[in-house]
C-alpha positions in Angstrom: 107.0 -69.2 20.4 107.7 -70.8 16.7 109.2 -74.0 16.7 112.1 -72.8 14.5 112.4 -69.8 16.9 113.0 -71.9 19.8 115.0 -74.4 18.0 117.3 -71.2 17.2 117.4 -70.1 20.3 118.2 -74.2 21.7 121.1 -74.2 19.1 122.8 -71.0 20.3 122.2 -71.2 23.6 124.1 -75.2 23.4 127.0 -73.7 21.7 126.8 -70.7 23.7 126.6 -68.0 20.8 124.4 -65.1 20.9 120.8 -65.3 18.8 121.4 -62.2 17.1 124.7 -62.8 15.8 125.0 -61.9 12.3 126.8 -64.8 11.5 126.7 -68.5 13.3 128.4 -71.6 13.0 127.1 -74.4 15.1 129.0 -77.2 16.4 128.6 -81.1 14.4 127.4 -82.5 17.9 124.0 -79.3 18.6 121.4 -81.5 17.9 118.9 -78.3 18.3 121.1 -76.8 14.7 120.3 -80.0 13.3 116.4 -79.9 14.0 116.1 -76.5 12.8 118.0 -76.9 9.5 115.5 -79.9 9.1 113.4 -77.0 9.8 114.0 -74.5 7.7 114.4 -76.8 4.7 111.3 -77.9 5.1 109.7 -74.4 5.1 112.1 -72.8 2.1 110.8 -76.6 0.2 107.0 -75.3 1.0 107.9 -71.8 -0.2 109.6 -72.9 -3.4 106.6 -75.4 -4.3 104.2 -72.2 -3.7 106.0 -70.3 -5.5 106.3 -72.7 -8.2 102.5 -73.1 -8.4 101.7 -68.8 -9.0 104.3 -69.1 -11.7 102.6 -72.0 -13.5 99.4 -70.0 -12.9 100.7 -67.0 -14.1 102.4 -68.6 -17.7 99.3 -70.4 -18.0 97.2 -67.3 -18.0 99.5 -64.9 -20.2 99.2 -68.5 -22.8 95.6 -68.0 -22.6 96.0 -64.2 -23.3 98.3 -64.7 -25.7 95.6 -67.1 -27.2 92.9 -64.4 -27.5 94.7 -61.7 -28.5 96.2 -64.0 -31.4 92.1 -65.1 -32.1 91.0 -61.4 -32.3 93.8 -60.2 -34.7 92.9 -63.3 -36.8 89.8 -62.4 -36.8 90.1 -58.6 -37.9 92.6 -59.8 -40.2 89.4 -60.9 -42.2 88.0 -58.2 -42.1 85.1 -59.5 -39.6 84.2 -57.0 -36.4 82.9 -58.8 -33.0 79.4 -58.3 -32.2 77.6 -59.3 -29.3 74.7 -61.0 -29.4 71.8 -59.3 -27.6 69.1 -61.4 -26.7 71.9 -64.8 -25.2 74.8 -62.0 -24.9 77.5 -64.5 -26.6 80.3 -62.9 -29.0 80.3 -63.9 -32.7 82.1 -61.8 -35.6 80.2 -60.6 -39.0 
């Protein structure tokens, strides 16, 4: 069983309230509430740092598509049309 499962069950079961209770409010003195609020805080803390992380990596890469697309209509701005090179295969614009 999870650890925060059977701290759950530990806190209701000390103040005698049923698990599946839609609402719960444990007593100052349930040391098992205490653990698993510890617990939990620590999980939603590793959830919020994930999801902090995609949304960096996600802003960076729409920067860095922003980036190009600014780049190309420079580019065609000019005039100039992008050509790939056929003998290394790298991009340059005539």
């Amino acid at each position: 069983m999870e650890d925060r499962t059977r701290l759950w069950l530990a806190a209701c079961e000390a103040d005698g309230i049923d698990p599946k209770a839609s609402f719960v409010v444990f007593s100052d003195g349930n040391a098992a509430a205490k653990e698993h609020n510890a617990a939990v805080t620590e999980l939603l803390a590793l959830i919020e740092k994930r999801n902090r992380a995609i949304q960096d990596k996600a802003a960076k890469a729409l920067k860095a598509a922003r980036a190009r697309r600014l780049r190309r209509m420079a580019v065609e701005s000019l005039g100039l049309k992008k050509v790939r090179g056929a003998v290394t295969g790298t991009t340059y614009y005539e």
